[in-house]
N, C-alpha and C positions, 0 to 999 in steps of 0.2 A: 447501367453505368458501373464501373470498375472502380470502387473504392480502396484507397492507401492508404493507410495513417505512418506517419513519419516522425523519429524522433525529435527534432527541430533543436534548438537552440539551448535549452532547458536539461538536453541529457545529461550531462556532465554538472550538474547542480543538481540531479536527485541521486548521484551516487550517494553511499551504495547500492542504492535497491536496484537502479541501470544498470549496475554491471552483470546483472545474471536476467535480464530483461529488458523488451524495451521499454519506452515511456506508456507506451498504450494498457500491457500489462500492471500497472500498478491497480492498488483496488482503493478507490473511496466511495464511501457513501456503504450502499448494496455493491455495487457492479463494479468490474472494474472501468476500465475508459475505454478499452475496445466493445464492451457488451452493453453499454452505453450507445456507444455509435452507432454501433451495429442493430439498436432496437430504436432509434429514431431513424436511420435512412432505411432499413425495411432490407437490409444485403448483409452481405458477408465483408469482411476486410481482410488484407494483407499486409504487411508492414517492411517500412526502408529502416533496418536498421544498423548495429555495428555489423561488420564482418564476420566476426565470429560467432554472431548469434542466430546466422541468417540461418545455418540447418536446422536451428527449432522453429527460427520463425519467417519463411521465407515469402518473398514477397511475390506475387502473381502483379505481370502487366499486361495490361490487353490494349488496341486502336487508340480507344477514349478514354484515360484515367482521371480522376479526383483525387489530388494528395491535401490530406487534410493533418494537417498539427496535431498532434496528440497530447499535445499539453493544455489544449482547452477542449472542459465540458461540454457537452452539446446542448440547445437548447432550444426551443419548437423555432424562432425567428431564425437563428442560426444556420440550421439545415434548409429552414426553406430558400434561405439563399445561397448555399453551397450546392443543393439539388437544383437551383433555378443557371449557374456559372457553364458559361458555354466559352470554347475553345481558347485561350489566350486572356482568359479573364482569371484575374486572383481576388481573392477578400483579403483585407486588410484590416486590423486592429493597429490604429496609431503605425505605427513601423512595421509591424510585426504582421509575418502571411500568416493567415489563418489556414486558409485553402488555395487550391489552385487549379484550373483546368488543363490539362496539356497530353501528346500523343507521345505512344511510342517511338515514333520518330525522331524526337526532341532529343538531343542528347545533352545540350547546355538549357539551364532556364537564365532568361536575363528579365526581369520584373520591369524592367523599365520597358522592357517591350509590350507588358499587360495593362490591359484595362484594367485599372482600380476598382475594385466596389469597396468602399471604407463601409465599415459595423460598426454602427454608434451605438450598439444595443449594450446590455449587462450581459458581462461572460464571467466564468470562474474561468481560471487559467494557475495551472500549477510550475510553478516555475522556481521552487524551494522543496526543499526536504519537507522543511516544517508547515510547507505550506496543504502535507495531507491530511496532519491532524486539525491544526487552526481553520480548514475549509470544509474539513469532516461534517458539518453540521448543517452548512449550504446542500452540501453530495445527499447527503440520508436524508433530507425532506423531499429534492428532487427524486431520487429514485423509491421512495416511498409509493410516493403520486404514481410516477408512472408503471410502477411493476402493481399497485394494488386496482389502477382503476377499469372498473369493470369486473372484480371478481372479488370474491368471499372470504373471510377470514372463516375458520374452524373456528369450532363456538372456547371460549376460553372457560375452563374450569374453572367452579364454583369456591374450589378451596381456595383459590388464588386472591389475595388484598388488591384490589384495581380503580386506579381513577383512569380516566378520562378513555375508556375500553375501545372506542370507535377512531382512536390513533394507533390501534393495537391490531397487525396482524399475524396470524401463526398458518404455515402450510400444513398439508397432507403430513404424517409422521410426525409432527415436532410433540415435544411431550413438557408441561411446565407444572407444576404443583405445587402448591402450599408456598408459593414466591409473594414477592409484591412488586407490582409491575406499576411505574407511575409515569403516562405517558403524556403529559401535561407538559414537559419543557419541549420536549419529542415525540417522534415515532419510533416505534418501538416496533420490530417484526423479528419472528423465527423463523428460520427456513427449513426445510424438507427434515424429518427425523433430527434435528437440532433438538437437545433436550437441557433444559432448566431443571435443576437439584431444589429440594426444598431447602425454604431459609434463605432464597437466594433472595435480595433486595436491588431491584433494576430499577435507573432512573433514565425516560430516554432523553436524546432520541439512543436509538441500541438497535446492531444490526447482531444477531446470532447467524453465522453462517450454516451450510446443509455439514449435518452429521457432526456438528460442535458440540461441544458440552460445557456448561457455566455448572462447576459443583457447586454441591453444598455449602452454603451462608456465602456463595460471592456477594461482593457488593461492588456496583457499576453506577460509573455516573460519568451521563452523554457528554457528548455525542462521540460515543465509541463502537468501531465497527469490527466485529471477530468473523474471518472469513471462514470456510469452511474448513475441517477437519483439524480444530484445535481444540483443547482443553484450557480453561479459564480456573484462578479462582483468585480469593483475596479480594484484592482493594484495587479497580481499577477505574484512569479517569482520562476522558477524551481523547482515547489511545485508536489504535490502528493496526490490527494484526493483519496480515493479508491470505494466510493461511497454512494450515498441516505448522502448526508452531503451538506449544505449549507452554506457560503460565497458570500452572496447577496448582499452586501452593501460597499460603499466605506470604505477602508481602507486598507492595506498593508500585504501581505502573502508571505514571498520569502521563500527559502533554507527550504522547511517544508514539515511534511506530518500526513496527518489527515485521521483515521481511516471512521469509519462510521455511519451514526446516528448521527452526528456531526452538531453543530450551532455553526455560528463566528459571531456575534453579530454588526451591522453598528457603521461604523470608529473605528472599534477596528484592532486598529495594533500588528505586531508584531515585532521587532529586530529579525534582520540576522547577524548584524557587531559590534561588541564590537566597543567603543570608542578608545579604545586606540590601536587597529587592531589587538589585541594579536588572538592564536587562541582559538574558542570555547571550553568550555569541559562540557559534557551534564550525565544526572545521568544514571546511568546505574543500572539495575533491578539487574545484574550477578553480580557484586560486591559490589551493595550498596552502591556505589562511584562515586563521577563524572569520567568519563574518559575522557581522551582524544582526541576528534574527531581530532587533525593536518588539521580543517578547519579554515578557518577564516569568511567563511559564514554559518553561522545554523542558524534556528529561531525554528520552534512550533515542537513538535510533541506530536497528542493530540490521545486518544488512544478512541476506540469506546464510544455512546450516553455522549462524554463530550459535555460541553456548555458554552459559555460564552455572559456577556450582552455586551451591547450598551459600547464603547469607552472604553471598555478594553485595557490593554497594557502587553503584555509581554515581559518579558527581553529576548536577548538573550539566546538561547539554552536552554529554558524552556521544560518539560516533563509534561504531564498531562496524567494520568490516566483515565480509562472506567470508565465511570458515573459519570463526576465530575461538578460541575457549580459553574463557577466564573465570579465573579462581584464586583462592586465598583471603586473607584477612586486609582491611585496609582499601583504600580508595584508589584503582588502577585511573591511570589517566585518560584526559578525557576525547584522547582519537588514538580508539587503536589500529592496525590496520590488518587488511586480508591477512587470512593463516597467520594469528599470534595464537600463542600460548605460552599462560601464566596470568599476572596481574602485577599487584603494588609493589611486589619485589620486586618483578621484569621479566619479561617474554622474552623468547626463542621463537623459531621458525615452525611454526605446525605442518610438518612434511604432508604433502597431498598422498603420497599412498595410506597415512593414516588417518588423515580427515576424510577420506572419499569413506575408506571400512566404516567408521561412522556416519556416516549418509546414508549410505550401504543399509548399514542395519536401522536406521531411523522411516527409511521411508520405506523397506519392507512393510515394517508394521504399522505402516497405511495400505499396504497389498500397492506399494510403485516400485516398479523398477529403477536403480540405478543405472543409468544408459552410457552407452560410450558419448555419447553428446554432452551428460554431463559431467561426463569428466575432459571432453575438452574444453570444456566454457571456464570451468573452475579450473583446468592448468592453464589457461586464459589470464585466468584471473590471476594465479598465483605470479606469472611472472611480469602483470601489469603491476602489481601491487608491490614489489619487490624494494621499488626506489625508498618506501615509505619504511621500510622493517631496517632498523640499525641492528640488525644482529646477523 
């Protein structure tokens, strides 16, 4: 069978991170939600997404397809009924298609034409921004389970302080020493050549992605997941980096999650907790409004190659945009949008021939090319986002 995954309804409530991706690509837990998918149905996927994103990720259709929602997790009961859905039959949560069967022939779907199968089962379903970190915890035990069972952790070194070790696993390459790893509220796993700095104090659950690095005396506390090819340190908590994004230097990161291509600038913090403990309410792309998270912890969420310098501060429940770089003294406010530049005194236009030269040079030194795809996604972006910059 020919497996889709499809943005669904939810895209435009995880901007930013959707605008340079679709919904499949995001990453919680371990994995992101396509590699998820794709290691419970036993295939490959493809994806329906915006228009402009289809030349990175374009969609294969064959006779027989499964378009399955990409905004919910997969789950053993789950797929067996999306693997069990024959021709004209969709799955259904409350309202909402989870899956669906239907042929290249189909050029309209009309749901009233399908056979219901309603899923009374538990699903994770992401359908917020904030809903990667505050679900991060659900994600990382699932994908713990299923990427660890049936194989071996590497023995963990002796110099290491460790409670509860058999929640602990580390692959081939990863390197940790002289840490304290305490995997009692969580699991806790490194992946391939991920290395752990001594002094570093990890509480899980904690996901280290391959080739990441937590320096010296970080301190993390779960359920926080750094994807691959980032640099950590300080003080972070129940955040979500998705990867190739850096957070090197002391300062404060909780209730947040940051895209990729991402720099957080040394002792630059961020607010998770209103003063007066009311709850957060954060901008949202779908309404052009703040909404209401009904959290009382949120901090950043920065949307791919933003930047920020040295002792930046942001407010509570702040939103930044793809390609944006702020700086200066003082608290910028809290939605900024694609391509600013500046902060508390006020942004200007961050011209795309000077934000790409920076990408340019950032993802060199991870050995990527800057492609012509990515600069038409991000002059995509730039002139989606245009409505939103008063300058």
């Amino acid at each position: 069978m020919n497996y889709i995954l499809f943005d669904g309804p939810s895209r435009n409530a995880l901007l930013p991170f959707t605008f340079t991706r679709p919904v499949a690509e995001i990453r919680i837990g371990i994995l992101t939600i396509r590699e998820k998918w794709e290691k419970f149905l036993g295939n490959t996927t493809t994806t329906i997404t915006e228009d402009y994103l289809s030349g990175r990720y374009p969609m294969v259709e064959m006779e027989e397809n499964v378009l399955i929602n990409a905004s919910y997790l997969p789950n053993i009961e789950l797929v067996q009924i999306i693997k069990g859905l024959e021709h004209n039959q969709a799955v259904f949560h409350g309202e909402e298609v989870i899956a669906f069967h239907t042929t290249d022939a189909q050029e309209d779907i009309d749901f009233d034409a399908y056979q219901a199968v309603e899923y009374h089962g538990e699903c994770v379903q992401i359908q917020q921004t904030w809903d990667i970190f505050s679900k991060n915890g659900l994600a990382l035990q699932a994908d713990f389970d299923l990427l660890t069972h049936g194989r071996k952790s590497q023995p963990i070194p002796s110099n290491n302080r460790v409670i509860d070790p058999e929640n602990i696993f580390i692959e081939e390459g990863a390197v940790v020493e002289c840490a304290t790893l305490n995997a009692s509220p969580g699991p806790i796993y490194l992946a391939k050549d991920s290395l752990v700095m001594e002094g570093s104090m990890i509480r899980g659950g904690f996901f280290l992605g391959e080739s990441s690095v937590a320096k010296m005396g970080t301190r993390i506390y779960g359920p926080t997941t750094i994807g691959p090819g980032c640099k950590v340190g300080g003080e972070i908590t129940n955040t979500v980096i998705f990867g190739n994004s850096n957070k090197g230097h002391e300062g404060y990161l909780g209730n947040s999650v940051l895209g990729e291509w991402c720099n957080i600038g040394a002792d630059t913090n961020s607010s998770n907790l209103k003063n007066d403990y009311s709850t957060v309410k954060l901008w949202s792309y779908e309404t052009e409004s703040f909404a209401k998270t009904q959290l009382q912890f949120c901090g950043l969420m920065m949307g791919d190659h933003s930047k920020c310098g040295i002792n930046t501060m942001f407010n509570t429940g702040t939103v930044v945009g793809v390609s944006s770089n702020i700086y200066g003294c003082g608290y910028p406010r809290n939605f900024i949008p694609s391509f600013s530049w500046g902060g508390a005194a006020g942004f200007t236009t961050y011209k795309p021939e000077k934000a790409f030269q920076t990408a340019k040079a950032m993802m060199e030194r991870r050995g990527i090319c800057f492609t012509s795809e990515d600069e038409k996604i991000l002059n995509h972006i730039f002139d989606e986002s245009a409505k939103w910059r008063k300058n």
